[in-house]
C-alpha positions as protocol buffer text, in pm:
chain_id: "A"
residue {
  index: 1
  type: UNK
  ca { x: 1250 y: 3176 z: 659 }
}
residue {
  index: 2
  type: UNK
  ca { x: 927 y: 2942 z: 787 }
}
residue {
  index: 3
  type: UNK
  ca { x: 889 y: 2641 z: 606 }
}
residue {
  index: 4
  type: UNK
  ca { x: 552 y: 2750 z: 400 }
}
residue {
  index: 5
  type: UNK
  ca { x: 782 y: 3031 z: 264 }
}
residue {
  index: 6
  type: UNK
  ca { x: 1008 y: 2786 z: 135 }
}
residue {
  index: 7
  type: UNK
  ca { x: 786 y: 2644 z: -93 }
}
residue {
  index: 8
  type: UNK
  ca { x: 677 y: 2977 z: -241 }
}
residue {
  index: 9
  type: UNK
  ca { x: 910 y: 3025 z: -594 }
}
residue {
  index: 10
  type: UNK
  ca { x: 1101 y: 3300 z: -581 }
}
residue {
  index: 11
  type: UNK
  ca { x: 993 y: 3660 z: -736 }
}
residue {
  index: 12
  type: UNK
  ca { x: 1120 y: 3917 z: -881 }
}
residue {
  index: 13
  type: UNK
  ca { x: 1413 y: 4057 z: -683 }
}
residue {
  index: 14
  type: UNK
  ca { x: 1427 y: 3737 z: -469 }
}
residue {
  index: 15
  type: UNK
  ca { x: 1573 y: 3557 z: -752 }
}
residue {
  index: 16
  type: UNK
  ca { x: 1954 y: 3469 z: -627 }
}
residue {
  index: 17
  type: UNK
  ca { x: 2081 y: 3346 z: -982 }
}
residue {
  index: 18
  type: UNK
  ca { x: 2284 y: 3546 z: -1232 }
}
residue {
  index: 19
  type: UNK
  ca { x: 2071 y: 3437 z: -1583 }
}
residue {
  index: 20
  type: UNK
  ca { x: 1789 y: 3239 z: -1647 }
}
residue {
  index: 21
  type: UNK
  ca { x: 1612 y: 3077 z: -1892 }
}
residue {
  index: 22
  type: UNK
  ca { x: 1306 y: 3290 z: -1968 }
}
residue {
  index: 23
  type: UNK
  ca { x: 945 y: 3200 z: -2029 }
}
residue {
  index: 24
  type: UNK
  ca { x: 720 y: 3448 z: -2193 }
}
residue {
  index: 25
  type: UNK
  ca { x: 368 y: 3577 z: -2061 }
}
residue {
  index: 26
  type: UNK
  ca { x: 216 y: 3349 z: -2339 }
}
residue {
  index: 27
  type: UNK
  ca { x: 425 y: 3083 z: -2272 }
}
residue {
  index: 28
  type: UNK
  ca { x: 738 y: 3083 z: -2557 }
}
residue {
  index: 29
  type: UNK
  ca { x: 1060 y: 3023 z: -2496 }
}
residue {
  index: 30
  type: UNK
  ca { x: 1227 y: 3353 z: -2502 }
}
residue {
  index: 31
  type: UNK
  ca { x: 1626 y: 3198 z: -2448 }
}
residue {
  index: 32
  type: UNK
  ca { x: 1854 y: 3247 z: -2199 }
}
residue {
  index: 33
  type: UNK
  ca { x: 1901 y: 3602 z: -2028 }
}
residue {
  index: 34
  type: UNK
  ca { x: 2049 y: 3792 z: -1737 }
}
residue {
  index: 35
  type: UNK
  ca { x: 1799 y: 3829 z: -1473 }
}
residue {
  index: 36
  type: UNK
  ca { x: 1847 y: 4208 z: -1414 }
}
residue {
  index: 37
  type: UNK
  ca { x: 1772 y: 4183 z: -1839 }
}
residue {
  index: 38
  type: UNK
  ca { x: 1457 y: 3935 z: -1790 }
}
residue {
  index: 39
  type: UNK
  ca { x: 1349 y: 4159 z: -1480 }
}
residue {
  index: 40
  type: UNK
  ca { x: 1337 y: 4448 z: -1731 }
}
residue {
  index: 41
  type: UNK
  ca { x: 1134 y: 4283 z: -1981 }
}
residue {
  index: 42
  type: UNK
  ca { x: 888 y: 4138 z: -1717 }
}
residue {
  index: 43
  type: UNK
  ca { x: 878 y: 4522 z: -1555 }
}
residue {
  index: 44
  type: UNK
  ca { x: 819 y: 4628 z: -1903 }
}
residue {
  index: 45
  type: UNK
  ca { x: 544 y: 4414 z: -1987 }
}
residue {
  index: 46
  type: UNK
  ca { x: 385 y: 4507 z: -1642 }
}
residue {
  index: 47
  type: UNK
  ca { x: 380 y: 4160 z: -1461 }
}
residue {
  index: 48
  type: UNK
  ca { x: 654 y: 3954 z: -1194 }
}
residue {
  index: 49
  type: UNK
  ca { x: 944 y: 3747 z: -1315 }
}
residue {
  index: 50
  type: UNK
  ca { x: 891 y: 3441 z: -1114 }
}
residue {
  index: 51
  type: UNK
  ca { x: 1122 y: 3147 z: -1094 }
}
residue {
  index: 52
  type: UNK
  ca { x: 930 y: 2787 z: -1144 }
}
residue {
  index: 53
  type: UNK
  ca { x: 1211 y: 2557 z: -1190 }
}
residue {
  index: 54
  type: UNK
  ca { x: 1522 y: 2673 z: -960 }
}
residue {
  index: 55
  type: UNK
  ca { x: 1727 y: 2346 z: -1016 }
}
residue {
  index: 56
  type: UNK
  ca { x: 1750 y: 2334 z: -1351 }
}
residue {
  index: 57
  type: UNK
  ca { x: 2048 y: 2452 z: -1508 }
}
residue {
  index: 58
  type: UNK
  ca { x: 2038 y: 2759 z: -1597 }
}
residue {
  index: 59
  type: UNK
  ca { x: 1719 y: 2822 z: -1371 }
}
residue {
  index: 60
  type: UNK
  ca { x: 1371 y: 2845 z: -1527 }
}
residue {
  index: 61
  type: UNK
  ca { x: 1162 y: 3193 z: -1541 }
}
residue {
  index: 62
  type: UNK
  ca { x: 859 y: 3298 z: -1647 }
}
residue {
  index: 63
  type: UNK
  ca { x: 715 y: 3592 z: -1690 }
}
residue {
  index: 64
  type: UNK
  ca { x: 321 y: 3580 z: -1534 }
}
residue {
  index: 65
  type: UNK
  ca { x: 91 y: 3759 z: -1348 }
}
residue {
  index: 66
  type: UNK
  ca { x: 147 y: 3598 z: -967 }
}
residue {
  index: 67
  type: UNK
  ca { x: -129 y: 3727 z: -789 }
}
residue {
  index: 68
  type: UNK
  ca { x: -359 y: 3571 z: -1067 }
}
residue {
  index: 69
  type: UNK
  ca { x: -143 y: 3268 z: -1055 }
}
residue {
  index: 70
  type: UNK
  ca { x: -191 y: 3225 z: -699 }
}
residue {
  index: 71
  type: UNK
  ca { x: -569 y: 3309 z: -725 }
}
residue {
  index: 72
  type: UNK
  ca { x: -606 y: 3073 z: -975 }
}
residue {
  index: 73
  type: UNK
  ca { x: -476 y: 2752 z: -783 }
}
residue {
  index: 74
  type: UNK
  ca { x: -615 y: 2857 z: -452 }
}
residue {
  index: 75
  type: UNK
  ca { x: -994 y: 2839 z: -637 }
}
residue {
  index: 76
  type: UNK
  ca { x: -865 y: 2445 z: -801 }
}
residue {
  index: 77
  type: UNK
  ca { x: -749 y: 2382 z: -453 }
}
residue {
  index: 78
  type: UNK
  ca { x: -1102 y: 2490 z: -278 }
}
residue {
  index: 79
  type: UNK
  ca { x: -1286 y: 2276 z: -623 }
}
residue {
  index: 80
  type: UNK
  ca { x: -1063 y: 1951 z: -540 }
}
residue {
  index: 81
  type: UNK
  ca { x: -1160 y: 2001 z: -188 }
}
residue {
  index: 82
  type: UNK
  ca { x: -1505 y: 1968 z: -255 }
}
residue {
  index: 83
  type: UNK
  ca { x: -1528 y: 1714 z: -477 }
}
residue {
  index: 84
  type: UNK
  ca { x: -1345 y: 1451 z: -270 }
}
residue {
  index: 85
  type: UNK
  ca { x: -1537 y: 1253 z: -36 }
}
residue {
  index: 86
  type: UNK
  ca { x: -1486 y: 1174 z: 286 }
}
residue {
  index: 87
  type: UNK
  ca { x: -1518 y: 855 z: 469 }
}
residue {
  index: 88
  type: UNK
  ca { x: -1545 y: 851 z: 831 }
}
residue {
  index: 89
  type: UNK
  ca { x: -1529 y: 536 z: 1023 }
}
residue {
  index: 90
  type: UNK
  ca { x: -1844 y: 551 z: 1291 }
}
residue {
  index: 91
  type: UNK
  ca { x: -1796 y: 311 z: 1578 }
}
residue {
  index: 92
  type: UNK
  ca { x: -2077 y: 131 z: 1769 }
}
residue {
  index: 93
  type: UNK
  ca { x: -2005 y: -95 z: 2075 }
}
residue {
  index: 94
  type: UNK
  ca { x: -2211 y: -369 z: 2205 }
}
residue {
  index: 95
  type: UNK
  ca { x: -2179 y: -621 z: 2515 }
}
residue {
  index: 96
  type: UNK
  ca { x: -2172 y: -1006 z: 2481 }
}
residue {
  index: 97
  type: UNK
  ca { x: -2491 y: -1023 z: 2717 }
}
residue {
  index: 98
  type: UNK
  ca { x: -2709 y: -729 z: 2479 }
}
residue {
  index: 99
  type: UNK
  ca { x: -3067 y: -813 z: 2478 }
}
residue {
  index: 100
  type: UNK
  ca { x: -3313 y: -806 z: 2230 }
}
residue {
  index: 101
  type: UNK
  ca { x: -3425 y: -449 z: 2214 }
}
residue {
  index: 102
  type: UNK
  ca { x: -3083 y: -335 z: 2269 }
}
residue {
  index: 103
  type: UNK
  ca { x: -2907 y: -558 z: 1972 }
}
residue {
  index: 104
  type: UNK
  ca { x: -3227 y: -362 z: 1763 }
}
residue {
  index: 105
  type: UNK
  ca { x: -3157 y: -20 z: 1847 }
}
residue {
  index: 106
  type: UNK
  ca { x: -2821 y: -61 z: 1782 }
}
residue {
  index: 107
  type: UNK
  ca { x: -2854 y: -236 z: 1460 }
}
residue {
  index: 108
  type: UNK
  ca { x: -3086 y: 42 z: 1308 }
}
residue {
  index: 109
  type: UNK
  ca { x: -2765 y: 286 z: 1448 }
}
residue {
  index: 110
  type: UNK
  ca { x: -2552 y: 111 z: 1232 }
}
residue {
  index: 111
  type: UNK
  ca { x: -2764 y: 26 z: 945 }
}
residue {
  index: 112
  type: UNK
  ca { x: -2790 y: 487 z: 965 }
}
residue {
  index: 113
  type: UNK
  ca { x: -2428 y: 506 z: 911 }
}
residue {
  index: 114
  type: UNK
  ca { x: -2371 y: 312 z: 638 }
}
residue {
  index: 115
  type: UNK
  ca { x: -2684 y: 433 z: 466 }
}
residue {
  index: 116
  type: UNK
  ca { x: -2482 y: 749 z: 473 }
}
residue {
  index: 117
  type: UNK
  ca { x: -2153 y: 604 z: 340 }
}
residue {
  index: 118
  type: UNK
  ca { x: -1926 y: 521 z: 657 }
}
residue {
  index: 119
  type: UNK
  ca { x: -1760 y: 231 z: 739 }
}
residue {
  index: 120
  type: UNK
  ca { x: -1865 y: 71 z: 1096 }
}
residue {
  index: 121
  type: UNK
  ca { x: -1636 y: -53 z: 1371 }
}
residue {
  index: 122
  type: UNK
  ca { x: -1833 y: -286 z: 1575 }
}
residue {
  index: 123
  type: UNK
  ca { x: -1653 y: -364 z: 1934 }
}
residue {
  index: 124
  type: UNK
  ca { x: -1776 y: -573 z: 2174 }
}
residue {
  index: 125
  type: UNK
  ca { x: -1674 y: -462 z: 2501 }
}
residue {
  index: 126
  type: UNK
  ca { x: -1595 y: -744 z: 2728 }
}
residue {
  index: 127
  type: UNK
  ca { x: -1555 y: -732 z: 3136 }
}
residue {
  index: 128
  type: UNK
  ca { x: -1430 y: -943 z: 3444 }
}
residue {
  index: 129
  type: UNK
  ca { x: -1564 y: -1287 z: 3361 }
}
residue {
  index: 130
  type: UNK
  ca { x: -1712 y: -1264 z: 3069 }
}
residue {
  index: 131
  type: UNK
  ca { x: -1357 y: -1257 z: 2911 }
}
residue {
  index: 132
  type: UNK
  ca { x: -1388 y: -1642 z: 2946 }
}
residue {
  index: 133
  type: UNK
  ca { x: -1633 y: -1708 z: 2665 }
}
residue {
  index: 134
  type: UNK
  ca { x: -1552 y: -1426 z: 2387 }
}
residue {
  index: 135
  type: UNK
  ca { x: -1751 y: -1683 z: 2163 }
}
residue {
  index: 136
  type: UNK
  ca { x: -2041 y: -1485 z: 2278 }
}
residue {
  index: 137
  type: UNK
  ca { x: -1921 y: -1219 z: 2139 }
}
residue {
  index: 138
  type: UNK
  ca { x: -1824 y: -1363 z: 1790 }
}
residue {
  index: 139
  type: UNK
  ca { x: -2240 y: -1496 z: 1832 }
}
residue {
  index: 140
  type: UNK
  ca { x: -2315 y: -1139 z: 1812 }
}
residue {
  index: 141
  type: UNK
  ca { x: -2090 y: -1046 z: 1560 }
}
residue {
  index: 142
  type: UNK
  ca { x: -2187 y: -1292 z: 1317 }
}
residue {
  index: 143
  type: UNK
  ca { x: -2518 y: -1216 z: 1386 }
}
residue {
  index: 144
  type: UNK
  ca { x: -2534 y: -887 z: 1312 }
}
residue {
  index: 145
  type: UNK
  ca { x: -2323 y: -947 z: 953 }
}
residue {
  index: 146
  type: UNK
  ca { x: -2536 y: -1171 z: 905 }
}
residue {
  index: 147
  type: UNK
  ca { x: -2821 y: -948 z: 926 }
}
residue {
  index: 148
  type: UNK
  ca { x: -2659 y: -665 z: 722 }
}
residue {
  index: 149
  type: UNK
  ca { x: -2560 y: -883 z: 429 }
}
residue {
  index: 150
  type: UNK
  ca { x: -2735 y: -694 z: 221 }
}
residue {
  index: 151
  type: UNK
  ca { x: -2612 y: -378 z: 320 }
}
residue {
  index: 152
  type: UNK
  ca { x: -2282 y: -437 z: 406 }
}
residue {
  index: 153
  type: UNK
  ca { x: -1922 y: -601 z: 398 }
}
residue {
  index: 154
  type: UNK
  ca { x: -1709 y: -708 z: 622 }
}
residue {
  index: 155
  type: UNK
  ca { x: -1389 y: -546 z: 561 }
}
residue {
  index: 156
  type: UNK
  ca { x: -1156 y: -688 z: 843 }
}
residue {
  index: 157
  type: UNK
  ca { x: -1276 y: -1057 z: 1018 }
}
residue {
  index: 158
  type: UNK
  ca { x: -1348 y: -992 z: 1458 }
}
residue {
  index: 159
  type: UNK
  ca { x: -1044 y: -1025 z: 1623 }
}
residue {
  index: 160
  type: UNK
  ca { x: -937 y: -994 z: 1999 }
}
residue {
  index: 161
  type: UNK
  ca { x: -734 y: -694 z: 2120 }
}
residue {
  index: 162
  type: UNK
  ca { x: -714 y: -730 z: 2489 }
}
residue {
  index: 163
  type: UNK
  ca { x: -1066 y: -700 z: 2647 }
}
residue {
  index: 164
  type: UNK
  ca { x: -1254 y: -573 z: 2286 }
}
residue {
  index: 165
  type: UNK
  ca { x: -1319 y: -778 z: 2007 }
}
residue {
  index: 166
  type: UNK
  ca { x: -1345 y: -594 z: 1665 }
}
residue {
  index: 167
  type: UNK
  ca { x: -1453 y: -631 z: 1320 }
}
residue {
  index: 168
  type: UNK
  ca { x: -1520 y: -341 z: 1035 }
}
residue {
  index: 169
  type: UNK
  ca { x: -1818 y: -337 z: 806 }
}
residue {
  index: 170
  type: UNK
  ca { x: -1832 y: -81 z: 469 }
}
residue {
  index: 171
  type: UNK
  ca { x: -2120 y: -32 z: 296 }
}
residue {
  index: 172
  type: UNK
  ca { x: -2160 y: -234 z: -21 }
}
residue {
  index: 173
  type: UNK
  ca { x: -2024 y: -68 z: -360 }
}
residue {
  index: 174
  type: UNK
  ca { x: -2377 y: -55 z: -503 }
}
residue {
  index: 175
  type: UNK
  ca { x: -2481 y: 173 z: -180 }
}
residue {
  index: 176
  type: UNK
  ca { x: -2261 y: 374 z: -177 }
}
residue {
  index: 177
  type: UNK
  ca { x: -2338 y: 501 z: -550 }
}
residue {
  index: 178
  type: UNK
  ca { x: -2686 y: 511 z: -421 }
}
residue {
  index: 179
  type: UNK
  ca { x: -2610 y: 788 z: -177 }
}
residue {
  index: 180
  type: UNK
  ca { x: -2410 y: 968 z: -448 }
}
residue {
  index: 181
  type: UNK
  ca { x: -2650 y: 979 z: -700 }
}
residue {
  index: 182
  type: UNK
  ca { x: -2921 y: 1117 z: -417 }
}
residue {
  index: 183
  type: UNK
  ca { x: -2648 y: 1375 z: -311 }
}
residue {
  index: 184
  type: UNK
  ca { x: -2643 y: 1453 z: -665 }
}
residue {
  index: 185
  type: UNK
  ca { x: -3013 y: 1532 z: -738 }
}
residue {
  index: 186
  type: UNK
  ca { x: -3040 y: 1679 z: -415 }
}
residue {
  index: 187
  type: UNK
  ca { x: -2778 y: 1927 z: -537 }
}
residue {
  index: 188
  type: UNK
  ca { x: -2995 y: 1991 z: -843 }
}
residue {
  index: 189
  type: UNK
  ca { x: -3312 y: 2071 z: -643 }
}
residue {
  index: 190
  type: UNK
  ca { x: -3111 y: 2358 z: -497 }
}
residue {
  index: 191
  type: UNK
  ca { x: -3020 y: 2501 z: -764 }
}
């Protein structure tokens, strides 16, 4: 049996045990009864004898239509799905000697993703000698929080791992609810 079976209750003629408590289409308690008996009354009424709680003692059954069952929570499943959000970390990396125009472009790259929601992992990237003065890089780093202040906080400090330096930036609470409420009446235009 694969493992997603296993988590399937048991139906109908899969049901190992010799009585059960039994559960009514409408939901009362019916009492305790064989399960060839319950499997009769469940036939009778035109719907599957399923088994929700096999470790109780006796086990729990219920009578219910299962294909509408499963129907049912695979459309909540798809709904929960949808109305989570995702946040994706973006990452943008720099160099301790960046000039002008560069730090710019890069800035407005950043300032994009967290408009839409992401955190940012900024990295500056150092090589061969440059890995003497990594306060160049923290320059740059503190520059560019600095600059985003109002867009942004910094969720971890920079620190050094090996030849990078790194520090994460989210977008500020009150942005974030920005973007939702345009997602929102963007959803009502197209409708």
């Amino acid at each position: 049996m694969s493992a997603i079976a296993a988590q399937e209750p048991r139906l109908n003629e899969e049901i190992t045990a010799r009585e059960c408590r039994l559960i009514g289409y409408d939901g009362e308690q019916l009492g305790i009864y064989a399960v060839s008996e319950a499997q009769r009354i469940a036939d009778e009424q035109g719907y599957d004898l399923v088994e929700i709680a096999p470790n109780a003692e006796p086990p729990v059954c219920r009578i219910m239509d299962y294909g509408k069952f499963k129907y049912d929570q695979a459309i909540k499943a798809k709904q929960a799905r949808k109305n989570q959000s995702k946040i994706e970390t973006k990452e943008m990396k720099f160099r301790p000697k960046i000039d002008v125009g560069d730090y710019t472009t890069k800035k407005k790259h950043v300032l994009r993703f967290l408009d839409a929601g992401n955190k940012v992992k900024i990295t500056i990237m150092f090589r061969g000698r440059e890995m003497a003065h990594p306060e160049q890089g923290l320059t740059i780093l503190e520059r560019l929080a600095d600059d985003l202040k109002d867009q942004a906080v910094i969720e971890s400090q920079p620190k050094m791992e090996g030849r990078n330096m790194h520090m994460l930036i989210s977008p500020l609470p009150a942005a974030a609810k920005k973007k939702k409420e345009a997602e929102k009446q963007e959803d009502g235009k197209d409708e």
